[in-house]
C-alpha positions as CSV (number, residue, x, y, z in Angstrom):
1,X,22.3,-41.1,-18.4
2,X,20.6,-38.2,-17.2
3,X,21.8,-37.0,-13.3
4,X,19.4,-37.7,-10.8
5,X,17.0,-34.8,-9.9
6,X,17.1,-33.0,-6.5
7,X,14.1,-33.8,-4.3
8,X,12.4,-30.4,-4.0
9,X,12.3,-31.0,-8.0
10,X,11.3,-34.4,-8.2
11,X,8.3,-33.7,-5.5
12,X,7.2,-29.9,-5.2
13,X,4.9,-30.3,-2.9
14,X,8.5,-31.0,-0.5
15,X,10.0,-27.3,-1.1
16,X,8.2,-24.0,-0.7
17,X,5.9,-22.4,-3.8
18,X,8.2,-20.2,-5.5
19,X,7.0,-16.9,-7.0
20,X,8.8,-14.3,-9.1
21,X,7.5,-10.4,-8.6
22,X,9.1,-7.4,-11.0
23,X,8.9,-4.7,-8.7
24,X,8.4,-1.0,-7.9
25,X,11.4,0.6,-7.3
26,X,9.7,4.3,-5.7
27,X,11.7,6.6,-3.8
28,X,9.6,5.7,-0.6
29,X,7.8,3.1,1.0
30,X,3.9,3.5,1.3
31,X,1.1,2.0,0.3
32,X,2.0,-0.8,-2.9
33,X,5.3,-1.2,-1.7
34,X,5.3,-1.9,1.8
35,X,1.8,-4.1,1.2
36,X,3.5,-6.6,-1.2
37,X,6.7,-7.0,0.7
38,X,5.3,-7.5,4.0
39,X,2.6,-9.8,2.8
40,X,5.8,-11.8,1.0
41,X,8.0,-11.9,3.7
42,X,4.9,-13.0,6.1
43,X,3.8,-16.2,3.8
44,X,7.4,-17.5,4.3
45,X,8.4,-20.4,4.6
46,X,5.4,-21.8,2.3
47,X,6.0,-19.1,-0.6
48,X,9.5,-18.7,-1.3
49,X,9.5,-14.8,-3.6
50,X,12.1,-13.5,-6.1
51,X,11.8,-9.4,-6.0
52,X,13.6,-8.2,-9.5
53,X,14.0,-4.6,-9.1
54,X,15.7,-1.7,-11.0
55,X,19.3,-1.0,-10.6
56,X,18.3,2.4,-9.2
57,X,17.5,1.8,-5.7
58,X,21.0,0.3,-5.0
59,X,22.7,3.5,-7.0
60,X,20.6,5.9,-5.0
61,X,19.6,4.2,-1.5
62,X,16.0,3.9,-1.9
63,X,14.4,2.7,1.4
64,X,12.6,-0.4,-1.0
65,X,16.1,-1.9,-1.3
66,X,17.1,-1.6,2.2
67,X,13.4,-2.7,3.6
68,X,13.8,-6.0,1.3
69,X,17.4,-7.0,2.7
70,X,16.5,-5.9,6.5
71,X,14.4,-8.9,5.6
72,X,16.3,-11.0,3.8
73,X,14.1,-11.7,1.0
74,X,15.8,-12.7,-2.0
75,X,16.3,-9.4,-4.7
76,X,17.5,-9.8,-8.5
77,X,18.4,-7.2,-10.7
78,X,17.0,-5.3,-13.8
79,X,19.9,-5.0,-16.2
80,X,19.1,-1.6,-16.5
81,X,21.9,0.9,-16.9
82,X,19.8,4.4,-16.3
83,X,16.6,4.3,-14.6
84,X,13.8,1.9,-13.9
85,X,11.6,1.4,-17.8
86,X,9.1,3.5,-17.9
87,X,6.3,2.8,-20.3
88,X,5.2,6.2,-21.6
89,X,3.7,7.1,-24.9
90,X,6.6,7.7,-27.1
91,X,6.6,11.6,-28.6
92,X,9.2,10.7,-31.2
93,X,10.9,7.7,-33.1
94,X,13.8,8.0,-31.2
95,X,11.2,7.6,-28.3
96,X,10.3,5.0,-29.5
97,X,13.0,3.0,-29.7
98,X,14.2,3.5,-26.9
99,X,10.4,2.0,-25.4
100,X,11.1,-0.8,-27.7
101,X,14.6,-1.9,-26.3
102,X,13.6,-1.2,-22.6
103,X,10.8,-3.7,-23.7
104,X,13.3,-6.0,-24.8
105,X,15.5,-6.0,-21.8
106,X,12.9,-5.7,-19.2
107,X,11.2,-8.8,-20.5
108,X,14.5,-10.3,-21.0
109,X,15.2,-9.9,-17.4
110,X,11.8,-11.4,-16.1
111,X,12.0,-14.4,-18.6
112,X,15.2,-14.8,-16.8
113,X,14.3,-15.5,-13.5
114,X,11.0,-16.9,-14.0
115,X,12.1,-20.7,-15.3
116,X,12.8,-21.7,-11.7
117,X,9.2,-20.1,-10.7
118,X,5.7,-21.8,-9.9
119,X,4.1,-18.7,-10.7
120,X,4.4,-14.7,-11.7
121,X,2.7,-12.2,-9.4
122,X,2.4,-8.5,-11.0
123,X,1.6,-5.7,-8.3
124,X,0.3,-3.4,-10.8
125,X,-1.0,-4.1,-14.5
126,X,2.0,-1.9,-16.0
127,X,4.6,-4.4,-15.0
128,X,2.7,-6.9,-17.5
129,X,4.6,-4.8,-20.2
130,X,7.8,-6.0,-18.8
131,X,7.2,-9.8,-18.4
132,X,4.5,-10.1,-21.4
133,X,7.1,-13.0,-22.9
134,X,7.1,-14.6,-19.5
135,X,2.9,-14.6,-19.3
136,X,2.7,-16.3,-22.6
137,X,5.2,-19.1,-21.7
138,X,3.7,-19.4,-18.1
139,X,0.0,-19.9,-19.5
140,X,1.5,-22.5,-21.8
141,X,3.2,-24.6,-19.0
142,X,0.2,-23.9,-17.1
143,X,1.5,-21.7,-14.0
144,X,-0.3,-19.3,-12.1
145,X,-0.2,-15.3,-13.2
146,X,-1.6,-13.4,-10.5
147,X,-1.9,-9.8,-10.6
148,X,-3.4,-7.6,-8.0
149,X,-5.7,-4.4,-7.7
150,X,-3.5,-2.7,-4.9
151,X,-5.6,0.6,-6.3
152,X,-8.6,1.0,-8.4
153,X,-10.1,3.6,-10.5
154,X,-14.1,3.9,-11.9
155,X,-13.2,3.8,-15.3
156,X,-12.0,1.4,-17.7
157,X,-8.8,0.6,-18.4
158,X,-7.7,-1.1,-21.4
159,X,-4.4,-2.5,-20.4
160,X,-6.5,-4.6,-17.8
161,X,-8.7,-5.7,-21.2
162,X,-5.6,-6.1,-22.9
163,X,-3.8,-8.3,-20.4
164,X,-6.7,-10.1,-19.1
165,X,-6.9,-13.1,-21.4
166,X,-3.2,-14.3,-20.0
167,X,-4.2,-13.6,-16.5
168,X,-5.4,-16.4,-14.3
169,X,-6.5,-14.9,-10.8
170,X,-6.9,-11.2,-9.9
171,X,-6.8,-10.2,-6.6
172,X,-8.2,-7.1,-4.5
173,X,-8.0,-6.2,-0.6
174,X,-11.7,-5.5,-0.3
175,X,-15.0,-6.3,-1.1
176,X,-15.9,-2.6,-2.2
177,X,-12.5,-2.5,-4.5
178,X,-13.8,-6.1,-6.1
179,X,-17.1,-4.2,-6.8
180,X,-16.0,-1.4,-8.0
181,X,-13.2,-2.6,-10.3
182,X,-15.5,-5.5,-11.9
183,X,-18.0,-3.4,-12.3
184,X,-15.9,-0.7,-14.7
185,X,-13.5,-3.6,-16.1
186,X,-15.8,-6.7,-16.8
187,X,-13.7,-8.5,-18.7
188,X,-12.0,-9.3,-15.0
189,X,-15.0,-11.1,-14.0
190,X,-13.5,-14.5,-16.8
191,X,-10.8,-15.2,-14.8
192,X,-10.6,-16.3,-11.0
193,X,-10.9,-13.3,-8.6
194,X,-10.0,-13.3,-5.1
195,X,-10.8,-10.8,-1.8
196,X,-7.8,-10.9,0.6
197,X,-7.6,-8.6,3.3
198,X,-4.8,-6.7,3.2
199,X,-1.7,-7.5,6.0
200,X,-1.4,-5.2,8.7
201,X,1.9,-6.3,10.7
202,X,1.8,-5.8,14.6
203,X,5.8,-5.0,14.8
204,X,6.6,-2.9,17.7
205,X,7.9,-0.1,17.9
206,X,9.9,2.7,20.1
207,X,9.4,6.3,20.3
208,X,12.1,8.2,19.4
209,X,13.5,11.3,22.2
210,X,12.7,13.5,19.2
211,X,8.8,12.3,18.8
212,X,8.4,11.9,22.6
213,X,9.3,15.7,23.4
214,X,6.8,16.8,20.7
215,X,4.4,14.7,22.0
216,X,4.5,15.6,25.5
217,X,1.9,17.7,27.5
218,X,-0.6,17.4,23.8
219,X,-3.4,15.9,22.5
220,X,-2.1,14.6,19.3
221,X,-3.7,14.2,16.1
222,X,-1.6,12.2,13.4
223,X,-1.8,12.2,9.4
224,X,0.2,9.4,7.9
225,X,0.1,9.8,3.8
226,X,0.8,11.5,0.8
227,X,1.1,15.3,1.5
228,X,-1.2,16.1,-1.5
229,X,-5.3,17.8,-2.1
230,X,-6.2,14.0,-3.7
231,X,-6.1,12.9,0.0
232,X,-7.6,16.0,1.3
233,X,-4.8,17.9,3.4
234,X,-6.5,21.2,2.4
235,X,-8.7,20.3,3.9
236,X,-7.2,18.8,7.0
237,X,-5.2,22.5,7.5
238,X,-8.3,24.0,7.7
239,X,-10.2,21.6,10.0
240,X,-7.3,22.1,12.5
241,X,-7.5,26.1,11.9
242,X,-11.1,25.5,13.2
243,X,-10.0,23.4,16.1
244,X,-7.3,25.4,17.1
245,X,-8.2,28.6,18.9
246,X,-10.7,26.5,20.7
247,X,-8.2,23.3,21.9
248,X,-4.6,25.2,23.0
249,X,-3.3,21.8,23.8
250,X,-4.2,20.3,20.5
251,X,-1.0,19.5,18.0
252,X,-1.3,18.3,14.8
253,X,1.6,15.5,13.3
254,X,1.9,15.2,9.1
255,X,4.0,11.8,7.9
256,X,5.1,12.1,4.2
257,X,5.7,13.4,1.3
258,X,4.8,16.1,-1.1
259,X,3.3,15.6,-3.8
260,X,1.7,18.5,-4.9
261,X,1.3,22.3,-4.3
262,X,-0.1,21.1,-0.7
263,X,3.1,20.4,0.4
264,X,4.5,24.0,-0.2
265,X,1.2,25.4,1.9
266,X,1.8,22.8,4.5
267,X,5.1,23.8,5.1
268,X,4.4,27.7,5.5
269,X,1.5,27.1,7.2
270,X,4.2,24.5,10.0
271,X,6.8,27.6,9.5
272,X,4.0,30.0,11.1
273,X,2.8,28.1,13.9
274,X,5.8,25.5,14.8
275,X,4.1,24.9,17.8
276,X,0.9,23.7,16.7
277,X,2.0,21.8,13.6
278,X,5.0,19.5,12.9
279,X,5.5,18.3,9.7
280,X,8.0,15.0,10.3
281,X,8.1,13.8,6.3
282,X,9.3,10.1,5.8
283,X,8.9,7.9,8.9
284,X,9.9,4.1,9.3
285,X,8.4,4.5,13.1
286,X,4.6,5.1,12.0
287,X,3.2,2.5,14.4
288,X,5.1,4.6,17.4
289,X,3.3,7.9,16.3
290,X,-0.4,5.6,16.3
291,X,0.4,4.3,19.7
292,X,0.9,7.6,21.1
293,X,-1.8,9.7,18.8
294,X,-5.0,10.5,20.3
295,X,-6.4,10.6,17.2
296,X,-5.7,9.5,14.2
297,X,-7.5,11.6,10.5
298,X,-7.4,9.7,6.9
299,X,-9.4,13.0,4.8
300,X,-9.2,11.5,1.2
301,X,-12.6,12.9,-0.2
302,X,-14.4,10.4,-2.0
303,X,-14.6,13.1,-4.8
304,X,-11.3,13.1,-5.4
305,X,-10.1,9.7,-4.6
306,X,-11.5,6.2,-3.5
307,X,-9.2,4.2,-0.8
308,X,-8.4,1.0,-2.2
309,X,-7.7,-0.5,1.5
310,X,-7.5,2.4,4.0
311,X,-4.0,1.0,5.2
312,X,-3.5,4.2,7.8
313,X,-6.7,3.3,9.3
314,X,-5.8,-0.5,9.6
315,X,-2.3,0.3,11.0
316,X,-3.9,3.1,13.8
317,X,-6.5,0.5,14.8
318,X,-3.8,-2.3,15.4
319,X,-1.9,0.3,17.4
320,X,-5.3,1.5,19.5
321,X,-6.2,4.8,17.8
322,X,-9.5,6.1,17.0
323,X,-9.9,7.3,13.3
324,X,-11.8,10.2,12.2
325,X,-12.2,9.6,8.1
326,X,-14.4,10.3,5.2
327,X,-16.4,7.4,3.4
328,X,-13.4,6.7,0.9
329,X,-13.7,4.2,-1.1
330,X,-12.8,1.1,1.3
331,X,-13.3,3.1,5.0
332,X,-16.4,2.2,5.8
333,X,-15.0,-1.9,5.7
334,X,-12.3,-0.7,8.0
335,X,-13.2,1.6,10.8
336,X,-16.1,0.7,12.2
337,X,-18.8,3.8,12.7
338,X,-19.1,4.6,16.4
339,X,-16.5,1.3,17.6
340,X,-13.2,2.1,16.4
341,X,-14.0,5.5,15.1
342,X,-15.9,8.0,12.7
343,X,-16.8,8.1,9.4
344,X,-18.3,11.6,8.2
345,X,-20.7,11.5,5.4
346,X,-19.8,15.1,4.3
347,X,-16.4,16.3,2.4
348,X,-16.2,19.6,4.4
349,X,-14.0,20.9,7.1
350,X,-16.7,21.8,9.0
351,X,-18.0,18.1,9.5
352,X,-14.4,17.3,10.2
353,X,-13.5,19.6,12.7
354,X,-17.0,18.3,14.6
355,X,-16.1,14.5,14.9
356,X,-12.6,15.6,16.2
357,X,-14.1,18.1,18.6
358,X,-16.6,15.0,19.8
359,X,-13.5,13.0,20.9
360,X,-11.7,16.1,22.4
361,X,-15.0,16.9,25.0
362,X,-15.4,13.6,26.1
363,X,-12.3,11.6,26.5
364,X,-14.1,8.5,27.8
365,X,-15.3,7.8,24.6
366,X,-12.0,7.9,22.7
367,X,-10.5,5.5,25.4
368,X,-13.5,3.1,25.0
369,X,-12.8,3.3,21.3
370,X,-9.3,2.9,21.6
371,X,-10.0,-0.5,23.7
372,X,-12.2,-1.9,20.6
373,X,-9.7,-0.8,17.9
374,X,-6.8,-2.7,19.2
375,X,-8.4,-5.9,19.9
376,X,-10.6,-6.1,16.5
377,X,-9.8,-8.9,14.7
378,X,-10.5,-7.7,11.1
379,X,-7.7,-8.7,9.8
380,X,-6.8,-12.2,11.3
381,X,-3.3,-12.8,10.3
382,X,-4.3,-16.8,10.5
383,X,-7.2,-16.2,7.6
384,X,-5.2,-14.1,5.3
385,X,-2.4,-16.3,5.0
386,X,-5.0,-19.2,4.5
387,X,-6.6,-17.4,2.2
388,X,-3.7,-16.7,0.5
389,X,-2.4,-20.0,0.3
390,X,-5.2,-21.1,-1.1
391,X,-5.1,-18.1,-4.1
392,X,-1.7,-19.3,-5.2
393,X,-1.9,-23.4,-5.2
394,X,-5.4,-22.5,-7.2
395,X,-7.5,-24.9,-4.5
């Protein structure tokens, strides 16, 4: 005689949808990261997630680990031994297998964790490599494999066409990344796809002494983002040289991290002019450098890089500052032209340093702005978790 079954089995409609995510294990927390734990932690108590991560944040204190048990969400481990698999063309047999057996364990691992799981979320398409066993028995038993455009690119990718058939739902933060994705990967358009605003938490938080001493007696402008040309802080240095001479009072902020040459010529460019520009790297207290920012600049060029959701935009606006951007990718759906801030149509400095300059001459008009941006609701908390309630229990 079989033992009687617990009542979140017998009836899952009783106990929350449970969902398993492999997971990015970078260094820092921006853009994917942050996004897919926040928007986890905020469907609780309806969606109960699994995170399976790489050994490597807890050998090396990655802020991922530490943001996911500041929130208690539940966190299982790779049984990797070096590194978090990479999938990489292989250069050599021994390459090769070593791919192979990172293959085997990372899908190993997922299939592990998944058989108490209603359904498998994957962040990125590379992660379907590690839990390619765990699609195929999912889409047997009929669960729900949802994977998400938290970027998007013009071309075509084959791993999306390769992956696609065991996919059920895609998902994107915006309508001009749903456009532009099914429009260069087609084959997206068979399955269920989805537009859920991204999440853009209203936490509060304090100012540290260090922050409010720079801060004081300026007009502040704030960058929050990769320190890299792809998102235009070339071209941000030489907006502010522009600016400069003209506004003494005028200080410019840079969150993040290098990931290019611009980094080096940020720096010596800080090292010159300490007093002007402050270069503050990592920061968990972004939202306190918003609220206190008199402006807020996103300069990723369209040329070289479309925003997927514009997530230092969204976060500025919740916190009541004006944004002065370029028509990136998803921009235009997120700061609204003349409301809650400017979008230039032009990729130059020179444009750049002119919508600043319009905000620094007439102050009235970035406090009336200001007003707008912190009481938009564009992203409705209520909605999204609606919305995303109804992606997962397929309704």
């Amino acid at each position: 005689m079989s033992a009687p079954m617990a009542q979140d089995e017998r009836n899952p409609a009783s106990r929350p949808f449970r969902i398993l995510i492999p997971f990015n294990t970078g260094a820092q927390l921006y853009g994917l990261e942050r996004a897919v734990i926040e928007i986890f932690d905020f469907l609780r108590p309806d969606v109960e997630p699994l995170f399976v991560v790489s050994q490597n944040p807890r050998k090396l204190d990655f802020p991922v680990l530490d943001e996911l048990r500041r929130r208690n969400l539940p966190v299982a481990f790779f049984s990797d031994t070096t590194d978090w698999p990479r999938f990489t063309k292989p250069r050599s047999l021994r390459q090769l297998a070593q791919l192979l057996d990172i293959l085997r364990i990372g899908n190993a691992d997922v299939f592990r964790h998944a058989a108490a799981c209603d359904a498998l979320y994957l962040p990125a398409i590379p992660y379907a490599w590690f839990a390619a066993l765990t699609m195929l028995v999912c889409r047997f038993q009929g669960k729900r494999i949802l994977h998400q455009f938290h970027s998007f690119g013009t071309a075509h990718d084959r791993q999306t066409d390769w992956f696609n058939p065991l996919i059920t739902d895609h998902i994107h933060i915006t309508d001009f990344g749903y456009r532009t994705t099914s429009t260069a990967n087609p084959a997206i358009l068979r399955r269920r796809n989805h537009v859920i605003p991204g999440l853009v938490e209203r936490a509060e938080c304090t100012a540290s002494p260090e922050m409010r001493d720079a801060f004081a007696g300026h007009r502040n402008i704030v960058y929050a983002g990769q320190i890299s040309r792809i998102k235009g802080v070339d071209i941000l240095l030489e907006t502010f040289d522009i600016l400069a001479a003209r506004y003494p009072d005028l200080r410019l902020h840079v969150l993040g991290t290098p990931q290019d040459d611009c980094g080096d010529v940020l720096e010596a460019r800080a090292s010159t002019s300490p007093e002007q520009i402050r270069v503050w790297s990592f920061r968990t207290d972004v939202r306190a450098f918003f609220e206190s920012a008199y402006l807020v600049v996103q300069t990723t060029p369209p040329s070289r890089c479309h925003e997927a959701f514009g997530r230092t935009a969204a976060e500025a606006a919740m916190a009541g500052a004006p944004v002065v951007c370029f028509a990136s990718g998803a921009l235009p759906d997120i700061v609204r032209d003349g409301v809650t801030g400017t979008i230039c149509r032009q990729e130059t400095p020179s444009t750049l340093a002119t919508a600043i300059a319009a905000y620094l001459d007439n102050p009235a008009m970035r406090d009336h702005q200001s007003i707008n941006a912190r009481h938009s609701e564009l992203f409705s908390p209520a909605a999204i978790r609606q919305a995303w309630l109804r992606c997962l229990t397929g309704q």
